[in-house]
TIDOTOR-711862 format. One record per residue (C-alpha): residue in one letter; x, z, y. Coordinates in Angstrom, 1 decimal. Layout:
ATOM   rest        u        w        v
ATOM      A        X        Z        Y
...
# end
This chain:
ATOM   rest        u        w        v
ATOM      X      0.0      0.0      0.0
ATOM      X      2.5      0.3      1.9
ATOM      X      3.9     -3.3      1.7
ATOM      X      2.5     -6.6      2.5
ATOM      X      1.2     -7.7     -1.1
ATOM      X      2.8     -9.2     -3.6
ATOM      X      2.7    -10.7     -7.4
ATOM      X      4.7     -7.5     -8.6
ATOM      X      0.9     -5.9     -8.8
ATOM      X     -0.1     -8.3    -11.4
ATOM      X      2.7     -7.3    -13.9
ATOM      X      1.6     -3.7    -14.1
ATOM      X      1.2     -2.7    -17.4
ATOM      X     -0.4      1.0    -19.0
ATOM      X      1.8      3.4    -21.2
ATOM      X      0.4      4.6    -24.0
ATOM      X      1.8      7.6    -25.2
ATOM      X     -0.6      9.9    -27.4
ATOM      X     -4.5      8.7    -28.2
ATOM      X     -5.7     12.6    -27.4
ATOM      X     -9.9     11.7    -29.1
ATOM      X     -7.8     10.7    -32.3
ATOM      X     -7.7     13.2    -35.5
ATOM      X     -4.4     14.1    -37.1
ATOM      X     -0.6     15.0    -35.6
ATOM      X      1.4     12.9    -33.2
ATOM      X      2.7     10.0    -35.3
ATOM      X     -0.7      9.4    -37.0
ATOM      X     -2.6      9.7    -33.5
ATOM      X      0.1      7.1    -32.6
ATOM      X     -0.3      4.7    -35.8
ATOM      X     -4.2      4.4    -34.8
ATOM      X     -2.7      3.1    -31.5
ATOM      X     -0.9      0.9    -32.7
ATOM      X     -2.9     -0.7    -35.6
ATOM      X     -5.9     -0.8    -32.4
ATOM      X     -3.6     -2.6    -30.5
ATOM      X     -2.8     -5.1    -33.3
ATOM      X     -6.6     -5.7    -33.3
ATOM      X     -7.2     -5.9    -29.8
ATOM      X     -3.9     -7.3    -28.3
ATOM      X     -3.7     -6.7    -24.6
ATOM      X     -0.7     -8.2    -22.1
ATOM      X     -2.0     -4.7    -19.8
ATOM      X     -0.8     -2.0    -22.2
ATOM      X      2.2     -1.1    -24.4
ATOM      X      2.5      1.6    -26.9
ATOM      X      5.5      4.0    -25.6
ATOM      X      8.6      3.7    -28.4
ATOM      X      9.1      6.9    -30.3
ATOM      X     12.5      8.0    -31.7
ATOM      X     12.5     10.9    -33.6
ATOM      X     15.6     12.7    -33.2
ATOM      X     18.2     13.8    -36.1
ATOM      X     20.4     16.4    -33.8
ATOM      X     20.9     17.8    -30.8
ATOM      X     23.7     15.6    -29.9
ATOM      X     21.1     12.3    -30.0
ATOM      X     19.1     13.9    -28.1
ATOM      X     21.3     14.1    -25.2
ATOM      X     22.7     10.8    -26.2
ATOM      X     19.2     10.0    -25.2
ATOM      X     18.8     11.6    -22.3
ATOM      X     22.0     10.1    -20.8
ATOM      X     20.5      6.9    -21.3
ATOM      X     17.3      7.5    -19.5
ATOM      X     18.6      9.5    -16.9
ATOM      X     21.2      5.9    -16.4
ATOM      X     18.0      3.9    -16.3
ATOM      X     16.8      6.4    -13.4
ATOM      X     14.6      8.8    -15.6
ATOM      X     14.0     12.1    -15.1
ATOM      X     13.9     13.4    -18.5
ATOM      X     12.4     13.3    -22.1
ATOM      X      9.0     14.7    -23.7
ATOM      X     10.2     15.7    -27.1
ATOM      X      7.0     16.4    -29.5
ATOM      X      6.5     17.9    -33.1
ATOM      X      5.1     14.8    -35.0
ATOM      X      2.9     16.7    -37.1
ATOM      X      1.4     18.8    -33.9
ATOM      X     -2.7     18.2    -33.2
ATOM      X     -3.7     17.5    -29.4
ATOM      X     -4.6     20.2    -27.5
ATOM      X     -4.5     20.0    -23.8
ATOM      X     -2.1     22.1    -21.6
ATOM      X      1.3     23.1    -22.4
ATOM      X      2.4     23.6    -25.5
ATOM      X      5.1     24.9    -27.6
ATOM      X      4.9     21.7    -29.8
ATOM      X      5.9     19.6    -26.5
ATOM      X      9.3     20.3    -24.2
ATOM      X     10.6     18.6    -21.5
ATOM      X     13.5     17.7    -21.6
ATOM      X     15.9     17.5    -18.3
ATOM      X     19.2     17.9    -16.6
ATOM      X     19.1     19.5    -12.9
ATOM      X     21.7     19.7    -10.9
ATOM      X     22.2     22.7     -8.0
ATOM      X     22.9     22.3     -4.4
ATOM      X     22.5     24.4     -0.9
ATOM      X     20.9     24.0      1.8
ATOM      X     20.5     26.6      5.0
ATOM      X     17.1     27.9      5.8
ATOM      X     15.4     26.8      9.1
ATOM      X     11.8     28.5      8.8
ATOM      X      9.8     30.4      6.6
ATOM      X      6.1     28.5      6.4
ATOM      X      3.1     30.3      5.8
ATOM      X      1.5     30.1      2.2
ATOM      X     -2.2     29.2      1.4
ATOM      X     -4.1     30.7     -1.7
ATOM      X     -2.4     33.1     -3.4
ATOM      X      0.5     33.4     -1.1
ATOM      X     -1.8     34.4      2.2
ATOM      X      0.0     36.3      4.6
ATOM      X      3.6     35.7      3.1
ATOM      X      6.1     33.1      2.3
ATOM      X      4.5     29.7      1.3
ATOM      X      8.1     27.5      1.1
ATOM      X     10.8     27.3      2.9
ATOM      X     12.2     24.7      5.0
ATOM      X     16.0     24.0      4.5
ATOM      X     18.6     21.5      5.5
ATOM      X     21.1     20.2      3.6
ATOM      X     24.9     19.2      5.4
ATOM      X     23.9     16.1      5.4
ATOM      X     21.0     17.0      8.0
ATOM      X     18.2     16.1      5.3
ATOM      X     15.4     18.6      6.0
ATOM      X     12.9     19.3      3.5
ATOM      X     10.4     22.2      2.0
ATOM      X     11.3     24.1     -1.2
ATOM      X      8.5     26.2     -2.1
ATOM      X      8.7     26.7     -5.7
ATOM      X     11.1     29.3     -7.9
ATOM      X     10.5     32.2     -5.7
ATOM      X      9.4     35.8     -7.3
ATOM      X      6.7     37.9     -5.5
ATOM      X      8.9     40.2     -4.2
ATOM      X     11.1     37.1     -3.0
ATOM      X      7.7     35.8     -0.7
ATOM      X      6.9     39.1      0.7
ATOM      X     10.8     39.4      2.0
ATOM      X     12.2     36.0      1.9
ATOM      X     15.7     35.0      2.5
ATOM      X     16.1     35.1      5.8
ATOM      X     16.6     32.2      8.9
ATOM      X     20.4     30.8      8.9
ATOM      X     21.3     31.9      5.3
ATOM      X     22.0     29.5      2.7
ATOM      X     20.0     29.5     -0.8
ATOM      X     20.8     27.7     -3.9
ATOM      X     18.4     25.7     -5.2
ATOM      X     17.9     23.4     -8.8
ATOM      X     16.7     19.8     -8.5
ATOM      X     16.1     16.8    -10.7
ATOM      X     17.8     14.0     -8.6
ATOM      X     17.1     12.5     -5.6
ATOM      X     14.3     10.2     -3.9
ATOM      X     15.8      7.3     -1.8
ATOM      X     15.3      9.5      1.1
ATOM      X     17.9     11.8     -0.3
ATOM      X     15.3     14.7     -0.8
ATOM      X     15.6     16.5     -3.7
ATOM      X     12.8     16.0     -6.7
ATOM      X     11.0     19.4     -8.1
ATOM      X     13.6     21.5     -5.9
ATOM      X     13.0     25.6     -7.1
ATOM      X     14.6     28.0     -5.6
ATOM      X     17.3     30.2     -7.7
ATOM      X     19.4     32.2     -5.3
ATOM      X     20.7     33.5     -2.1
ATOM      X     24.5     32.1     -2.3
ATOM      X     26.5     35.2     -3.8
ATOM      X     28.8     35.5     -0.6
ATOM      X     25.5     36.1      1.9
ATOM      X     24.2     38.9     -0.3
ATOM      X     25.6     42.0      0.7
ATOM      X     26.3     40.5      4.1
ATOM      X     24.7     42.1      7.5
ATOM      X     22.3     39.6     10.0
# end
């Protein structure tokens, strides 16, 4: 929407990657896909390839592969495990982050459950990118939060082309600011 239109629209294409309505675990949910598909072919949708994994090290063989390509990460399922909505023990994500530290600007104001104290944070990196980082913080954390001009460590899972950080969470005031008067 936010470009003058193009072809690119018409070579969208649905991921298929569980059939939830279906009976059975994971890999027969999946064969009723794909058997449907053979049925009812369709240039709109693909069936998402599944590799089960022997060990940990193919795992993050895969991983680094996807995370090459510009992925964030890896859904790794039990094949035998019955839908059920939510999270789940049978389904983990899995992801590198990397850490980073920006300096604290303002404290903004929370909505909902966090009325009347900390709602996120809004940080600079060195590189003057401002952004919020609202998630990872304990209760205790909101009611006193780190305070303006200190500099908090935070977890991320790469960067959008503006250079913010994805899914940044909050971890830490940096060690050398802790014990260190205003």
């Amino acid at each position: 929407m936010r470009q003058k239109p193009h072809d690119g629209w018409l070579r969208l294409k649905f991921a298929l990657f569980d059939v939830p309505q279906a009976p059975g675990g994971f890999t027969t949910r999946l064969t009723k896909a794909k058997d449907w598909f053979a049925a009812h072919p369709s240039i709109y949708t693909f069936i998402i390839p599944q590799i089960p994994v022997r060990d940990h090290d193919q795992l993050q063989q895969e991983l680094h592969k996807i995370e090459t390509l510009g992925g964030e990460g890896l859904i790794v399922r039990m094949p035998d495990a019955l839908y059920v909505g939510g999270r789940r023990p049978e389904i983990l994500k899995v992801k590198n982050n990397q850490d980073a530290e920006a300096t604290v600007m303002a404290h903004l104001p929370g909505k909902g459950r966090n009325e009347g104290r900390l709602g996120s944070l809004l940080v600079v990196l060195d590189d003057g990118t401002q952004f919020k980082l609202g998630s990872g913080f304990s209760d205790a954390e909101r009611q006193s939060p780190p305070p303006i001009g200190t500099v908090v460590t935070f977890k991320f899972y790469g960067k959008y082309q503006s250079g913010i950080p994805k899914f940044p969470s909050f971890m830490r005031i940096r060690e050398d600011q802790l014990f260190s008067s205003p």
